[in-house]
C-alpha positions, 0 to 999 in steps of 0.5 A: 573625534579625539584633541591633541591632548588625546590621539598623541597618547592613544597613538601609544598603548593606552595606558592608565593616563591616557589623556582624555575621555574614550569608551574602550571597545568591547572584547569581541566588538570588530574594533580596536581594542586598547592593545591595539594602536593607530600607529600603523594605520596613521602611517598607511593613510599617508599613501595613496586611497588605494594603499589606504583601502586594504589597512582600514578594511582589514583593521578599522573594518570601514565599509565600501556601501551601505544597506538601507534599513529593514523592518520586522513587523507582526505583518512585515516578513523579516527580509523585507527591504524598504529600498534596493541596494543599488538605489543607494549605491547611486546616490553615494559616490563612489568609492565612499568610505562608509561606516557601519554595514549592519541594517538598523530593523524596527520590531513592533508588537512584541515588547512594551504592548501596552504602552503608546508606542513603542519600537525594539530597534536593532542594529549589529548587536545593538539592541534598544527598547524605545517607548512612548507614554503620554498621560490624557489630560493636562495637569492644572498649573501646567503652561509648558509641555512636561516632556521626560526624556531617559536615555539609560544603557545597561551594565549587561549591555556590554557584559559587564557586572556593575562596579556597586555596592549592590552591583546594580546600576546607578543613577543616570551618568553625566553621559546619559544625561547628555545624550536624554538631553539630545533626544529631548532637543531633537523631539521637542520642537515638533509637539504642537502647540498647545498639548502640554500632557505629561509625556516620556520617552524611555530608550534603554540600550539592552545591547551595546555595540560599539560599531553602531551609534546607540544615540543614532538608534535611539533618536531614529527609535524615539521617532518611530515610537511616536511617529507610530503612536497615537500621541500628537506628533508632527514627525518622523525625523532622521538622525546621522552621524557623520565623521571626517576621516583621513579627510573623507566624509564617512557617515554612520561610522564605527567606533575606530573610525569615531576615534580618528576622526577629526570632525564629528557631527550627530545631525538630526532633521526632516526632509527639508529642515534640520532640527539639531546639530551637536558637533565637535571638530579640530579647528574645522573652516567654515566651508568644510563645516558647512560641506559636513552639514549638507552631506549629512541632511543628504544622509538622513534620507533613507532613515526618513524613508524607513521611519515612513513605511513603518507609520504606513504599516502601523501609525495609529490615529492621533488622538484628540487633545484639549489644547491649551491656548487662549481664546481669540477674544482674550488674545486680541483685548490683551494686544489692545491694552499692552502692544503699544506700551511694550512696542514702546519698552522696547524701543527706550533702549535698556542698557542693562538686564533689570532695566529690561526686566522692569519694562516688561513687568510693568507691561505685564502687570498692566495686561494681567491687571486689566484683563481681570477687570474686563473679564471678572465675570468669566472663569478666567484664571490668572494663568491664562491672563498671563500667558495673553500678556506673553503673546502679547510682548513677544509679538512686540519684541518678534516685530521689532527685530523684524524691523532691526531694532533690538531691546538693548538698542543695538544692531543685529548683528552687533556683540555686546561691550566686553570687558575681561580681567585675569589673575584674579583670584591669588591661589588659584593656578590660573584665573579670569572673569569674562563679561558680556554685556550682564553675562558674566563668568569668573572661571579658574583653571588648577593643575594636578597631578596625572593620578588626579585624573576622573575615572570614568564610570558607565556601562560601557567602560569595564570597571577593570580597564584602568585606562578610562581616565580624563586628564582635562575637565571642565565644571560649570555652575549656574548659581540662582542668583546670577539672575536674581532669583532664589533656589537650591544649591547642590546635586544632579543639573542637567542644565549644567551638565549639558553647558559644561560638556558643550564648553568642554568639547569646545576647548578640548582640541586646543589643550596640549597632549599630556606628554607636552603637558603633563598635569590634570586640568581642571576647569571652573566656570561659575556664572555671577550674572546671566543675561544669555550665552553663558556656556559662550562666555564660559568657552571665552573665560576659561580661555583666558584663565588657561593663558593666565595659568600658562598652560601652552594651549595652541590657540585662544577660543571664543564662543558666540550665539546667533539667534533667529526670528522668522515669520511664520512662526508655527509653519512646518512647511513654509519658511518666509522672512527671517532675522538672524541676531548675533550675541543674543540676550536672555529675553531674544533667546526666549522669545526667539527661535533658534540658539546656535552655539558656535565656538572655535579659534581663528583657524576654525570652529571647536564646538557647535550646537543648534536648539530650535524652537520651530519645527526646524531650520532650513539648512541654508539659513545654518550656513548663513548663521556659520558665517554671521558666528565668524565674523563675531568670533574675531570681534571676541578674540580681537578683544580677548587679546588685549587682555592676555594673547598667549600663554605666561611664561612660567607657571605660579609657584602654587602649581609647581615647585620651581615656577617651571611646567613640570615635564614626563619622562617615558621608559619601560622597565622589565616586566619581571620588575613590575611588581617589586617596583609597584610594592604592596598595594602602591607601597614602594611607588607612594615612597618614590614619590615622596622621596623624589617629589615626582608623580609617578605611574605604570602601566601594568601590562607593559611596564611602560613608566611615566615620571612627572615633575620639575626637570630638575627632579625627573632625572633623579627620580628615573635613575633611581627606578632604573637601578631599582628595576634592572637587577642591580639594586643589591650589587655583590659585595655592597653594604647594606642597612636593612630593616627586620620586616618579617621573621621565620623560622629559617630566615628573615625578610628584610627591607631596604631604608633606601626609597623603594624599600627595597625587600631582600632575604637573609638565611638564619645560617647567615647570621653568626659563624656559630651555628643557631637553631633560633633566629628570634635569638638573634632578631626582632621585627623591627631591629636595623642590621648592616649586611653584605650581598652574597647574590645580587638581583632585584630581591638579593640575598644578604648576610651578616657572617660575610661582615665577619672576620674570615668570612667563607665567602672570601668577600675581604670585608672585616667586621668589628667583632665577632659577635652577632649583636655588636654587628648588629648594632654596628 
């Protein structure tokens, strides 16, 4: 799924500043490669389905049905299928347009022996090795489950040798932190409660195939690897992708189909509950959000089906485990010693976050104090009092909003105060600080030029493909003391990594194309306080800085979370009552259920995310919490807009020369031209560009030519390539001064003082009307000289005889002398 800011670009041939993030396909992937456009197929989707039909079999490769997956096991026999084709033909529509036509195939037996689990899942050409280890035993000091997750892609993969120093692969990129923290959202929520052994889960691509979701291989991977081990586990769960196009729903699609999409939804649950969502969409309505939603848990039925065959023919016995939990005697006396007084903390509306802390420190001070007393005797460490005091308030704060009260006093589903400033900071292009309640985000937006772009590196990007560049980016920083705590600055946060990416995607489809817009963006979000929702106050913050900077976005954007409180708790199978809780605080969040991320416009929703702690959330009550999300998000945007509602007329001088938006002249010159107009190493373009105070870039395969800067200057920059392209730079009969550059025996190289510095010859019988053997009698390196063009073109021939009087070439232009130096020096 691609924003404004990106398909217009790709709608032409991709070049180097294609406008945002993409993974090129492979040479021999069934995809489009970047010399293909979606020019045609854009066109062809106004027709009829049926006209539509014979354009995407033939160019996006769509499929018309779709096979159930197969297993190879030691005991399966390769061929084997775990469901007819026409069972799944009855419960698709028909005339469904559907994605990828390979089986995904689970091996098991063959690689990773000794490990718990372990599975070699195969899809078309895509091939992943997912194992599961977990160490017997818990670590003393450990309350938490110690879960690793690694999702790494390998540079062979996709044939290609790593652009290093040592030519091996680095360390995990931004995108694989991603898609390891979704595996990791998708699996945690189902280890039960009380096995904290150390645990990790490793699926490394050894094949990438751009038709087949690698992260959709690696969920349902990871899931067979533990669904099949002896680890405690209360699997299987399923994962999809599906994607609107042309506006049909397509499940599992392939890349090109990914690419013209414009909602995305990777959707991962169990029969009846959904476990994670992560999605991204143009302005998508809530109905039709919702209708994705459903299509989707429909479609993770025969992934479910496969993953249980698997666990018939091999699921090992899960083993006995040590859980951590504490006694019912302990649990009880603690409830007696605290749950009023935190019943009551509760209820003594704190406006502020320290004000909240402080009630619960005291509540658990109190319980951990006692408890100690009353069980000195026993071997009891601090640790199992502490959690006993955790229960205990969290049992008091579930019960409150069951009951509607909150521990800030508002309603449910009330949004905290919010106040918002821009053009905070002098220097900055474009600024703003958003609060929510104590969450606040001081966020700036600085414009660059196209050049400034980040060159995206994985290995699935051929190092060599220079189109690989985004023009718009967004980093978020979570600093330790934006909640009073201490700790260290610096490196790799998946944390951050993963809000920053979410509040990118949520505000990518609202930027401008870069040919509107031509300028880099990059976006900053740097949390001064958290008390819950800061990726949701980012999204609003970095809103109201791109209309600061007057950046022509097509909509403001909000973000808001809804959060869940349910009874019972830890059941998988029943779900009983439930709260949802709009614009929920740090503690509501911790203590909760569910985080729901939901960003968009008043015309529909960008960006989405589910995190449960449950084993999963009926989808029923997702499309509850979609409308809860609505509702809040006017109240923001009603909000933001008495703070700045559309985009500043002009942009500050500190990011453009004139306080006007900088345009783009697009042309094409020759592609003979190419190369004298790129000069050696970037020479003659890096001249241009200072003598023009325009940005300039070209794309080598085509000559296409992009020119940016303030109006007034583009126009004078475009003239000057096009005579410095089109042949006509050294006209006939001009006079030019030109610059020794290089010496031979039978010429000189010369080199224009004009921008461009623009190379031409000149013969050593051209210099004086008497004959000379050396031409270091006449030049130096260096040495400036007056010549006349004898043959015009991009690289002409000069002469310095044809200045002199009598000239042979007939030119009628008179020198002041007959003698090679004073013309020289003339």
């Amino acid at each position: 799924m691609w924003s404004a800011r990106s398909r217009i670009s790709r709608q032409l041939v991709r070049s180097r500043h294609t406008a945002l993030a993409v993974h090129s396909p492979l040479r021999q992937a069934q995809a489009l490669t970047h010399r293909n456009t979606f020019k045609d197929v854009y066109t062809q989707q106004q027709r009829s389905f049926f006209d539509v039909k014979k354009v995407i079999q033939k160019v996006l490769n769509f499929r018309f049905f779709d096979p159930p997956a197969k297993i190879i096991t030691d005991k399966v026999d390769s061929d084997a299928e775990i469901a007819s084709d026409d069972t799944v033909v009855e419960e698709l529509a028909p005339l469904k347009l559907l994605g990828s036509l390979d089986k995904p195939t689970y091996s098991i037996g063959e690689f990773a022996r000794l490990a718990d689990g372990g599975v070699m899942t195969t899809c078309g050409k895509c091939v992943i090795l997912t194992t599961a280890v977990s160490q017997s035993g818990r670590k003393k000091g450990k309350d938490f489950l110690p879960l690793m997750v690694d999702y790494r892609v390998k540079y062979y993969a996709s044939g290609i040798i790593p652009d290093t120093a040592r030519r091996k692969e680095f360390a995990g990129s931004d995108e694989e932190i991603l898609q390891s923290r979704v595996i990791d959202r998708v699996i945690r929520p189902l280890f039960p409660k009380g096995f904290l052994e150390e645990t990790q889960i490793i699926a490394t691509v050894h094949s990438y195939d751009p038709d087949n979701d690698s992260l959709v291989l690696a969920i349902n991977s990871t899931s067979a690897a533990l669904a099949t081990s002896d680890i405690p586990w209360d699997g299987p769960v399923g994962c999809v992708r599906v994607v609107q196009v042309d506006g049909q729903l397509v499940l599992n699609p392939t890349e090109s189909q990914k690419e013209a999409a414009t909602l995305n939804i990777l959707y991962a649950g169990n029969q009846k509950r959904t476990i994670m969502i992560e999605a991204e969409g143009e302005q998508i309505d809530e109905k039709r959000l919702s209708e994705a939603l459903r299509f989707a848990h429909d479609g993770v039925a025969d992934v479910l089906k496969a993953q249980r065959e698997l666990i018939k023919l091999h699921g090992k016995e899960k083993r006995q485990y040590d859980s951590f939990t504490i006694d019912k005697t302990l649990k009880e006396q603690a409830k007696k010693i605290g749950l009023q007084d935190a019943v009551q903390a509760i209820q003594n509306t704190k406006d502020t976050k320290k004000a909240r802390q402080n009630a619960e420190k005291h509540v658990f001070g109190k319980i951990i104090s006692v408890l100690r007393d009353q069980f000195k005797d026993r071997q009891y460490d601090d640790q199992l009092f502490t959690i006993a005091a955790h229960d205990t308030f969290e049992l008091a704060l579930r019960d409150q909003i069951m009951n509607q009260r909150r521990f800030d006093g508002r309603p449910l589903a009330q949004i905290r105060q919010i106040n918002a400033r821009t053009s905070i900071l002098p220097m900055a292009h474009g600024s703003a600080v958003f609060s929510r309640g104590d969450t606040q985000a001081l966020c700036s937006v600085t414009l660059g030029s196209l050049d400034q772009g980040l060159r995206l590196r994985s290995a699935t990007i051929d190092p060599s493909d220079e189109s690989e560049y985004k023009h718009a980016i967004l980093h978020y920083e979570f600093p330790p003391y934006c909640v009073n705590e201490t700790g260290r600055l610096g490196g790799i946060n998946r944390r951050m990594v993963g809000h920053g990416a979410l509040a990118e995607k949520a505000i990518l489809p609202i930027l401008p194309s870069i040919e509107e817009f031509p300028y880099t963006i990059r976006m900053t979000s740097e949390i001064t306080g958290s008390d819950g929702s800061s990726s949701m106050a980012t999204i609003c913050g970095v809103s109201l800085a791109l209309l600061d900077a007057g950046v022509p976005i097509e909509a403001p954007i909000a973000g808001i979370s809804v959060g869940l409180v349910s009874e019972p708790r830890e059941s998988s199978s029943r779900f009983g009552k439930y709260r949802l809780v709009t614009d929920i605080l740090g503690s509501e969040d911790h203590y909760g259920d569910m985080d729901f991320k939901v960003a968009g416009t008043r015309k529909g929703i960008t960006a989405l995310q589910l995190d449960v702690k449950i084993p999963g959330v009926p989808p029923s009550v997702l499309f509850e919490s979609i409308e809860k999300a609505r509702e809040a998000r006017y109240q923001i945007l009603d909000s933001m807009d008495q703070t700045l509602a559309k985009p500043r007329d002009t942009l500050k001088n500190s990011a453009s020369q004139t306080g006007e938006a900088n345009i783009m002249e697009v042309f094409k010159i020759p592609s003979t031209s190419i190369r004298y107009l790129i000069g050696k190493a970037g020479s003659n373009i890096r001249s241009m560009e200072k003598s023009t105070g325009c940005t300039i870039s070209i794309d080598r395969y085509d000559g296409t030519v992009r020119v940016t800067g303030p109006p007034g200057l583009v126009e004078n920059a475009k003239n000057l390539i096009v005579e410095f392209t089109d042949g006509t730079f050294f006209k006939i009969g001009d006079t030019y001064t030109m610059k020794v550059a290089e010496l031979m025996d039978f010429g000189a190289s010369l080199e224009s003082t004009r921008p461009g510095k623009h190379r031409a010859f000149i013969h050593i019988s051209e210099l004086s009307l008497q004959q000379s053997q050396d031409i270091r009698q006449h030049l130096k390196i260096g040495d400036e000289i007056k010549a006349v063009c004898i043959e015009a073109g991009i690289s002409g021939k000069m002469s310095v005889k044809g200045l002199l009087n009598n000239s042979p070439h007939g030119l009628g232009i008179t020198g002041n002398s007959a003698n090679i130096k004073k013309a020289v020096s003339a």
